[in-house]
C-alpha positions as CSV (number, residue, x, y, z in Angstrom):
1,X,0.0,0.0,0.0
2,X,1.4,3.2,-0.9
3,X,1.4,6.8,1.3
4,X,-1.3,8.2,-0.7
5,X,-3.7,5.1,-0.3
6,X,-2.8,4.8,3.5
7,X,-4.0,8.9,4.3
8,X,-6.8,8.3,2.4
9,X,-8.0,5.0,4.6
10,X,-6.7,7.3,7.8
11,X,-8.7,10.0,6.3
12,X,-11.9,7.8,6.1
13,X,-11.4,6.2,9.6
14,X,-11.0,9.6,11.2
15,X,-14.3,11.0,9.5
16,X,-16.2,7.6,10.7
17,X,-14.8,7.8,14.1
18,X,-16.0,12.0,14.3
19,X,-19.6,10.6,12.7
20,X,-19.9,7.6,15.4
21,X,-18.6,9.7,18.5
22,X,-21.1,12.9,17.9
23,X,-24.0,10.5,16.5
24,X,-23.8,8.2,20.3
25,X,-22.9,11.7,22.3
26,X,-25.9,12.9,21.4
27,X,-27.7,9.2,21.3
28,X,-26.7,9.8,25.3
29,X,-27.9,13.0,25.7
30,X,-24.0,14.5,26.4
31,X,-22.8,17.4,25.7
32,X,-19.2,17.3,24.6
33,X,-18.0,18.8,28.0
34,X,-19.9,15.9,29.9
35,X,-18.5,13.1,27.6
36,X,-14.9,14.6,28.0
37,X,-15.7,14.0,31.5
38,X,-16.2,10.7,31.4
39,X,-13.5,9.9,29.2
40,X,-10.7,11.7,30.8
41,X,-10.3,14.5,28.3
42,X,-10.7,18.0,27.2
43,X,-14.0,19.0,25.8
44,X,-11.7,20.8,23.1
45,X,-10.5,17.6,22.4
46,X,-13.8,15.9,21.9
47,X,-14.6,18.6,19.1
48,X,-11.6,18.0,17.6
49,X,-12.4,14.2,17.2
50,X,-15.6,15.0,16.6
51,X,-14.1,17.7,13.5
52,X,-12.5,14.5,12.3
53,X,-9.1,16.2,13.6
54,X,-6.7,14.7,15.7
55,X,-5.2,11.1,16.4
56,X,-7.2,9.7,19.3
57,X,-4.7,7.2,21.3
58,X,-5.3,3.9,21.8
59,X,-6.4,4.3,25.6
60,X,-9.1,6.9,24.8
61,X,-10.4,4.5,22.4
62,X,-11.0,2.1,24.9
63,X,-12.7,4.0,26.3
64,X,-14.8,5.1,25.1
65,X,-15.8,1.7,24.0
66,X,-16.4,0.6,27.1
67,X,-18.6,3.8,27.9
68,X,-20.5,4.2,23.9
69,X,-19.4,1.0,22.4
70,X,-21.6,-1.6,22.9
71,X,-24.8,0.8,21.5
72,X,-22.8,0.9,18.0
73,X,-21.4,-1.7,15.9
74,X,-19.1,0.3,13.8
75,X,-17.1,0.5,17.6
76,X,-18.7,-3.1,18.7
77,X,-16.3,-4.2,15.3
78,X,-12.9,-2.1,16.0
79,X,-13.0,-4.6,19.1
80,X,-14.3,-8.0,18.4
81,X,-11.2,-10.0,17.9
């Protein structure tokens, strides 16, 4: 896979995480300062991710699996071994 192909799949993964995180914030009822939170961050970076800016680390991933996860499979399938 070339450079080009592999920011256009990072590209695509960062505008589905920004879609999935704001679509199960506001599933929740959250506003982005009470889902940052939860998750252990900054609400300036929760509208970042959810801009589709940013490279979430692995540990906020988790979780926010563990907290929004199970409601969506698009997270449910970035988990499942």
């Amino acid at each position: 896979m070339n450079e080009e192909t592999l920011n256009l799949h990072f590209n695509y993964s960062q505008k589905i995480l920004a879609a999935t995180l704001k679509d199960l914030r506001l599933q929740e009822n959250l506003t982005q300062e009470e889902l940052a939170l939860e998750l252990g961050i900054s609400r300036t970076e929760v509208q970042t991710l959810e801009n589709a800016h940013g490279n979430p680390s692995f540990t906020f991933l988790v979780r926010l699996y563990k907290r929004l996860g199970k409601k969506h499979y698009i997270l449910d399938i970035m988990f499942t071994p």
